[in-house]
N, C-alpha and C positions, 0 to 999 in steps of 0.2 A: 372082242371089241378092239378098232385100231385106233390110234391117237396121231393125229398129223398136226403139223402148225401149219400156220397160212402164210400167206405171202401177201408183200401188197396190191392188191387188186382183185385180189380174189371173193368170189360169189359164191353161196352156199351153192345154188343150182351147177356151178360151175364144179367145184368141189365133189358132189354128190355127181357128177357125172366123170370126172376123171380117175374116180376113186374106186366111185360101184358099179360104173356104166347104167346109173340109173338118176331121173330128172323129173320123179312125180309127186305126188303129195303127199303120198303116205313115207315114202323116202324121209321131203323136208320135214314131217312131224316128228316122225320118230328121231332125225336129227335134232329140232328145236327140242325136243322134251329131255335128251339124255345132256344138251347144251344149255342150261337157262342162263339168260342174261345175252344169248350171243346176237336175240334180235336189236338190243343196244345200240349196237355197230352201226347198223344202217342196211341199205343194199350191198356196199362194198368192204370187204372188211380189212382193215388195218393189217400190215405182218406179225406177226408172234403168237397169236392166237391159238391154244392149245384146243381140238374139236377132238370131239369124241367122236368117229361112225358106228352108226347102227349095225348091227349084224339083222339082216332080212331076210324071209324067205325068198327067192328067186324067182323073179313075174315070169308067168309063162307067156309064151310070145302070143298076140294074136295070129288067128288062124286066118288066113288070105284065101277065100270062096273066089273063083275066077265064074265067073257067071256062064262064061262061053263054052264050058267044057258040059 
């Protein structure tokens, strides 16, 4: 598990994508759950904020069916 502080302006989706390269639900839950309190904030969060990330299993990619082949 890593620990990063925030900066001013920063969004968990934001966060959750520069972090993990990932922006889904199961991502933000298991961030809001190992973080309580951090929905407090709002959408944008203040600087200093100590966040815990998730350690997740890694999404496999979906699979791209090209119809024409």
């Amino acid at each position: 598990m890593n620990i990063i502080r925030s900066r001013d302006g920063d969004t968990v989706p934001l966060i959750l994508w520069q972090q993990m390269q990932r922006d889904d639900d199961a991502a933000e839950e298991a961030l809001y759950s190992l973080n309580p309190g951090l929905e407090q904030y709002g959408p944008i969060l203040p600087a200093g904020i100590n966040i815990k990330l998730p350690v997740l299993v890694a999404k496999t990619p979906a699979k791209v069916v090209n119809v024409w082949d």
